[in-house]
C-alpha positions as a LaTeX table, in Angstrom:
\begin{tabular}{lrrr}
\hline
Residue & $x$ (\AA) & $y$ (\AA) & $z$ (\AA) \\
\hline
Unk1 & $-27.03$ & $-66.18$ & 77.93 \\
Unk2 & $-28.95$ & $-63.21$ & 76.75 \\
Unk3 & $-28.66$ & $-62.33$ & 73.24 \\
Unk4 & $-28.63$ & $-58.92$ & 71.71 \\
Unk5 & $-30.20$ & $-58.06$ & 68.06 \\
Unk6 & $-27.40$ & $-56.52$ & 66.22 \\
Unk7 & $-28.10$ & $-54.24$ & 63.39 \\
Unk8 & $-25.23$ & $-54.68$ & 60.64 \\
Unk9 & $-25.65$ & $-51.56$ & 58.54 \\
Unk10 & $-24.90$ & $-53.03$ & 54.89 \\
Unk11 & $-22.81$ & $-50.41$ & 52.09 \\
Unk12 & $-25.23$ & $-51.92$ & 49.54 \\
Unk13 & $-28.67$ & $-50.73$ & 49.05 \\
Unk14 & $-31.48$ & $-52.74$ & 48.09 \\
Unk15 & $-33.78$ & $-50.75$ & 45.00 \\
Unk16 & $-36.06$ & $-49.49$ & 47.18 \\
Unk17 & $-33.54$ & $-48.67$ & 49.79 \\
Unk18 & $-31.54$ & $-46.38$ & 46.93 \\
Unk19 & $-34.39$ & $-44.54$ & 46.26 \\
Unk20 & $-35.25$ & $-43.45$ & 49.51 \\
Unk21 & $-31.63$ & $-42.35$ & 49.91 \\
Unk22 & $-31.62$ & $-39.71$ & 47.11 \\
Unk23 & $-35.56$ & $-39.28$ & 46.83 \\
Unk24 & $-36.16$ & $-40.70$ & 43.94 \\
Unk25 & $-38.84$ & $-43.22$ & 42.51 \\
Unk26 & $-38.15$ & $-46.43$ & 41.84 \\
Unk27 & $-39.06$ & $-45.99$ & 38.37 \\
Unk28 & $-36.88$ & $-42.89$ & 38.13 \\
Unk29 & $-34.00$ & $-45.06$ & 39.37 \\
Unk30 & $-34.70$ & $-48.42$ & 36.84 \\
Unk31 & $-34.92$ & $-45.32$ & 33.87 \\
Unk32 & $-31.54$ & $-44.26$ & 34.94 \\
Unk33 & $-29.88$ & $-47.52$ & 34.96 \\
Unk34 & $-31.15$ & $-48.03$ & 31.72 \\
Unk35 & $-29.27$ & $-44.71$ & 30.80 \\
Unk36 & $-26.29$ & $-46.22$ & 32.73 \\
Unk37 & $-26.55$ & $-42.93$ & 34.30 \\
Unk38 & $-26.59$ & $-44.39$ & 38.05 \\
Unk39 & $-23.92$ & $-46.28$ & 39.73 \\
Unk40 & $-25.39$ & $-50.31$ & 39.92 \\
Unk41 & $-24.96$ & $-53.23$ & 39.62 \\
Unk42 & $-27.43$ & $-56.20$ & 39.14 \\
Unk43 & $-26.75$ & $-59.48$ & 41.26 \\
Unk44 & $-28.98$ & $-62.35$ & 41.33 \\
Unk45 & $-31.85$ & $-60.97$ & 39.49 \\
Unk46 & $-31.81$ & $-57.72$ & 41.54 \\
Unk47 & $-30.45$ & $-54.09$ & 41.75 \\
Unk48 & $-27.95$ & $-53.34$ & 44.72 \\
Unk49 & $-26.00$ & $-49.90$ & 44.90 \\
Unk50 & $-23.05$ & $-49.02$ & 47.10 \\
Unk51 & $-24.52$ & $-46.09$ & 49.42 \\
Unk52 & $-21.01$ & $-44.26$ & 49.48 \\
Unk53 & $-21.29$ & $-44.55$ & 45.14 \\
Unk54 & $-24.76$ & $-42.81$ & 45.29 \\
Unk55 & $-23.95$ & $-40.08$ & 47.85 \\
Unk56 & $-20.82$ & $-39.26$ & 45.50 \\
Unk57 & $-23.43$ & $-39.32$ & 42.68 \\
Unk58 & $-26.15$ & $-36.77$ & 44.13 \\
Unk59 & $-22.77$ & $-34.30$ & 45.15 \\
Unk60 & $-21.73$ & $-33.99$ & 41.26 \\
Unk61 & $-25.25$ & $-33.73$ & 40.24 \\
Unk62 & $-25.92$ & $-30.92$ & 42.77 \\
Unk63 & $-22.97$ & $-28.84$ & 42.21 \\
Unk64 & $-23.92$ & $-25.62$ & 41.21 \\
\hline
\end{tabular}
């Protein structure tokens, strides 16, 4: 039987992952949690961010 890789596209984002997402750097992002200015959460020792929480983040911010 031949096996196929399947990609599972996650809803949570990994630090680095987040900041690729709405071009930020890391240290931009860790300064805003801080500020409990960015949607996050911190499981196990690490950040993880829900990618639909983020995009709804960057819209209010860019609102003119």
């Amino acid at each position: 039987m031949n096996r196929e890789t399947v990609e599972i596209k996650s809803p949570f984002l990994k630090l680095s992952e987040a900041a690729e997402l709405i071009q930020l750097s890391e240290g931009t992002i860790y300064r805003l949690m801080k500020q409990k200015a960015l949607p996050g959460v911190k499981l196990g020792g690490t950040w993880r961010f829900h990618r639909e929480s983020l995009e709804a983040w960057m819209r209010e911010k860019c609102t003119v």
